[in-house]
C-alpha positions in Angstrom: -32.2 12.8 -95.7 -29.7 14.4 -98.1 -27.6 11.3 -99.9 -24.3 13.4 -100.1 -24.3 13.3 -96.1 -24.3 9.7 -96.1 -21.3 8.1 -94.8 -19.9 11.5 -93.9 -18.5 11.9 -90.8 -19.8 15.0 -88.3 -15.8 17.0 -88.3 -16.5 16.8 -92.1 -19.5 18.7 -92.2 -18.2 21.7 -90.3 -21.4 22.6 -88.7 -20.4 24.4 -85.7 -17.7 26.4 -87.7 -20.2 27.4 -90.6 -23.0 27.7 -88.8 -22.0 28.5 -85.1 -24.5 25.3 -84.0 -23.6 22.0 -82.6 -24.5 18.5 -82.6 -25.1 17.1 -79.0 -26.5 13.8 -80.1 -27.2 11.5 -83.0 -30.2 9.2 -82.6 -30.4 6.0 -85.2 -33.2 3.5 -84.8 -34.4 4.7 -81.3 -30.6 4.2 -80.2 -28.8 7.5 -79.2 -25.1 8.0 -80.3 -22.6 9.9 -78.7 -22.3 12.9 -81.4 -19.1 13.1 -82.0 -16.1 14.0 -85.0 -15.6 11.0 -85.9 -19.2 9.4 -86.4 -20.8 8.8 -89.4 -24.1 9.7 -90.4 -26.6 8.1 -92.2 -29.8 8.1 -93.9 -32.6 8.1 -91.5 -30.5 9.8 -88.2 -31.8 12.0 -86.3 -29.3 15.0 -85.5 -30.4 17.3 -82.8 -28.6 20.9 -83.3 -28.3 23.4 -80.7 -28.1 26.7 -82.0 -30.0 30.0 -83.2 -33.2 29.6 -85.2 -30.5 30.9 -88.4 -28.2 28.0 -87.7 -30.7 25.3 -87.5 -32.3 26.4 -90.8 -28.6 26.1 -92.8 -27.8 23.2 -90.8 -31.0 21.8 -92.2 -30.2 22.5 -95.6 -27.1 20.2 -95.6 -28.1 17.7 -93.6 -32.0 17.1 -95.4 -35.1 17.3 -93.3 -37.3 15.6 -95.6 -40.0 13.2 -93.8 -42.0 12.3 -97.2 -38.4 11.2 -98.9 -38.2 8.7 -95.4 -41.5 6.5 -96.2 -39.8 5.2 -99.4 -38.4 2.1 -98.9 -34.7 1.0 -100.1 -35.5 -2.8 -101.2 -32.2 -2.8 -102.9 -29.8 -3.1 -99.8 -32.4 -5.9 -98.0 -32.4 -7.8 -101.1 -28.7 -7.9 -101.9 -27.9 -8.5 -97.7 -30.3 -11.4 -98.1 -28.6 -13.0 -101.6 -25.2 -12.0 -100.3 -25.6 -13.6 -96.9 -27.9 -16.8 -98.5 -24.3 -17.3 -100.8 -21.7 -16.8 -97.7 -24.2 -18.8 -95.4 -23.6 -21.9 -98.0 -19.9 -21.5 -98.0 -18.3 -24.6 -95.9 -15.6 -23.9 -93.4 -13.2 -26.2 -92.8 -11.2 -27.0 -89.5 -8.1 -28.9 -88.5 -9.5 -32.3 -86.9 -13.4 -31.4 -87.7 -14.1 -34.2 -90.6 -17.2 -32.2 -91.4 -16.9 -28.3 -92.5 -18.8 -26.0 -91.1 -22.3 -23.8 -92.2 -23.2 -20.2 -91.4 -26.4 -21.5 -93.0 -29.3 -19.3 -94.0 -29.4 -17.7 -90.9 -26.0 -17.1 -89.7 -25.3 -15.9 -93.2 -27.7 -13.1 -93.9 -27.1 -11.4 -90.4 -23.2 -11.6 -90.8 -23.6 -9.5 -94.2 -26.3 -7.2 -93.0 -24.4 -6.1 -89.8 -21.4 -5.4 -92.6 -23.2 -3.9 -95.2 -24.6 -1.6 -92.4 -20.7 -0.6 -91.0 -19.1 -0.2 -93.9 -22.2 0.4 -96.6 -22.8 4.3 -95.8 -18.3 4.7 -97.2 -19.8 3.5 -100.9 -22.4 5.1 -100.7 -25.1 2.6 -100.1 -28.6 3.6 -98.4 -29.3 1.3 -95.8 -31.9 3.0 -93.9 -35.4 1.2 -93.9 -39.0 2.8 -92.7 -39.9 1.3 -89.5 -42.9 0.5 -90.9 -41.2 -2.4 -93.5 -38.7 -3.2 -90.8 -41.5 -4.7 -88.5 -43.5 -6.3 -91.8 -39.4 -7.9 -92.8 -39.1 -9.0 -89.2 -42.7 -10.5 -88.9 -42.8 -12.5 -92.0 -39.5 -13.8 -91.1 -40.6 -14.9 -88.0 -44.0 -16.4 -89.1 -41.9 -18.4 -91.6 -39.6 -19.7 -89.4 -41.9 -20.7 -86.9 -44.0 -22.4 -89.5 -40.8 -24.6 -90.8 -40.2 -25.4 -87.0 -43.8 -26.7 -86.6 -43.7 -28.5 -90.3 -40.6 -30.4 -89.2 -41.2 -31.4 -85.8 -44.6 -31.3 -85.0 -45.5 -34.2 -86.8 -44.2 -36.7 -84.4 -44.3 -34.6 -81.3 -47.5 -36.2 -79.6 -46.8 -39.7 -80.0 -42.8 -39.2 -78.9 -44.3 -37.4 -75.6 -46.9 -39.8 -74.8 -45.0 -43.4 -75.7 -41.0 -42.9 -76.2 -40.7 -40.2 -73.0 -40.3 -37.2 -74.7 -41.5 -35.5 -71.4 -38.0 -36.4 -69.9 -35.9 -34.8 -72.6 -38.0 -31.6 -72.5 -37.5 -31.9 -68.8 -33.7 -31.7 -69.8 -34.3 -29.0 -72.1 -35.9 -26.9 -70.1 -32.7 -27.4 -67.3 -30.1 -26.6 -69.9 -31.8 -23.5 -71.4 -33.2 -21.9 -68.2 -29.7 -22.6 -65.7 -27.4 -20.7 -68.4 -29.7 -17.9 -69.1 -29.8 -17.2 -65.3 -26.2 -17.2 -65.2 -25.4 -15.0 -68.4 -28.4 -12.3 -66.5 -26.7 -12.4 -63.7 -23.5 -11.6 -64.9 -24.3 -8.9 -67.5 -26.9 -7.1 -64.8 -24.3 -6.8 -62.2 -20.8 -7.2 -63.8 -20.9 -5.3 -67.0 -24.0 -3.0 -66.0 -26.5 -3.6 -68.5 -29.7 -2.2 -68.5 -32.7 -4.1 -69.1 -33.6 -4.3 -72.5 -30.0 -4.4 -73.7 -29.9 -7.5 -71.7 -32.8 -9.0 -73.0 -31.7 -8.7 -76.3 -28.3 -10.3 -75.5 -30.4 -13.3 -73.8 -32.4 -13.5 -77.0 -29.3 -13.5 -79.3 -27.5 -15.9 -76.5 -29.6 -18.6 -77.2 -30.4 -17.8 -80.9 -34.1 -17.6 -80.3 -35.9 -15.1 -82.6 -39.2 -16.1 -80.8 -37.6 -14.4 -77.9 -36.2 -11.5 -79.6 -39.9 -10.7 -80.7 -41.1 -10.8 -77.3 -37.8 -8.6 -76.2 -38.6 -6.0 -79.1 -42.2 -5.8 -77.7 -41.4 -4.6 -74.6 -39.6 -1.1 -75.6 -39.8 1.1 -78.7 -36.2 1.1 -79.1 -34.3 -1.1 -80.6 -32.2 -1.8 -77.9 -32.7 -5.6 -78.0 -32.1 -5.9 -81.6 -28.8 -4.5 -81.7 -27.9 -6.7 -78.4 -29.3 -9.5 -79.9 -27.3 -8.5 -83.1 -24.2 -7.8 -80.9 -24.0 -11.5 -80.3 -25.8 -13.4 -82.2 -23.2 -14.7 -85.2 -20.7 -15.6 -82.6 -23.4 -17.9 -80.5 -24.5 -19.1 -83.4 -20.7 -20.0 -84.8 -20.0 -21.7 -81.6 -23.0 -23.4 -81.5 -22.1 -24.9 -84.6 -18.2 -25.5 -83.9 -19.0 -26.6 -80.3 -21.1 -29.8 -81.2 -19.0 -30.8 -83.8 -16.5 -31.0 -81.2 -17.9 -32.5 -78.4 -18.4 -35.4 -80.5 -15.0 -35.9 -81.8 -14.1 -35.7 -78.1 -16.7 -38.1 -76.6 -16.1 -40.6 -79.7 
């Protein structure tokens, strides 16, 4: 909880040569991390220190072991990821042979700058840690809203193109192109690159750039395993989803 120890990495703290205690493992929003030189530490991880009851207490010292200073918030770092990633999201990208440039957009934006401002934030210094408990209120208001625009927008229409122009048909092909790919993607990351569960569920979520679905993911453990897989892949999915439309119709046109 100490600010000087953010962004430092363990070999510079010296612990087990000051102190004769050591580090086995570094836990950061309910995901352990392998504790070692070259990791850096941040506001809000949990170090767990092997040593005599002496060593502990000076390791304590420099590393901070304040819970009360934890239930602040840091607003600053949400608000600039969001302002940052709202102006980057509006930047257009253009391609060779793509007549139209290309969006982030509101969503793509924000994540791409909070997953940077969380790697390379704790080097200048910058508190990114958040309490759990404003994490879930961020995340659930977020959610609420989007599914509130997605409702506004199309469910207007939705009974009359279902019951007279044969919507059922094209949710019938909807359903087929979202459920045959997801089986495939599980399949390969259960039994070809050994994920576990809730990793994989994450991945899934961030596959098919459904937040509904990372909600329900997130509700099943009380790690935040699926967030960061969902995270892991989300901007590129999201990129290509973009980039792969645009040029499917050049090529069909």
């Amino acid at each position: 909880t100490r600010s000087e120890v953010n962004g430092k990495m363990l070999s510079q703290l010296k612990i087990r040569n000051s102190f004769g205690a050591n580090v086995i493992r570094v836990n950061r929003s309910g995901v352990d991390l392998v504790a070692s030189p070259n990791l850096q530490l941040q506001i809000g991880d949990r170090v767990m220190i092997v040593g005599s009851e002496l060593a502990v207490g000076q390791a304590e010292k420099v590393l901070g072991n304040s819970l009360k200073q934890l239930n602040h918030p840091n607003l600053i770092p949400i608000f600039l990821g969001i302002a940052l990633g709202c102006i980057l999201g509006s930047i257009p990208f253009v391609f060779p042979g793509i007549p139209q440039p290309v969006k982030l957009g509101l969503a793509g934006g924000p994540l791409i700058v909070s997953i940077l401002i969380s790697r390379f934030g704790p080097q200048y210094k910058l508190i990114t840690y958040t309490t759990m408990s404003a994490n879930l209120m961020v995340r659930e208001i977020g959610l609420s809203l989007f599914l509130a625009c997605v409702g506004l927008g199309a469910g207007a229409g939705f009974v009359d193109t279902i019951v007279h122009h044969g919507g059922y048909v094209w949710i019938g092909y909807g359903v087929i192109i979202t459920v045959v790919p997801l089986i495939i993607a599980g399949l390969v990351g259960r039994y070809a690159f050994k994920l576990n569960y809730y990793t994989l569920i994450g991945v899934l979520s961030g596959a098919t750039t459904n937040p509904p679905a990372l909600a329900f993911s997130n509700d099943q453990t009380s790690c935040d395993a699926p967030a960061v897989g969902y995270a892991t892949v989300y901007p590129l999915t999201m990129f290509l989803r973009v980039l792969t439309a645009q040029l499917l119709i050049l090529s069909l046109a």
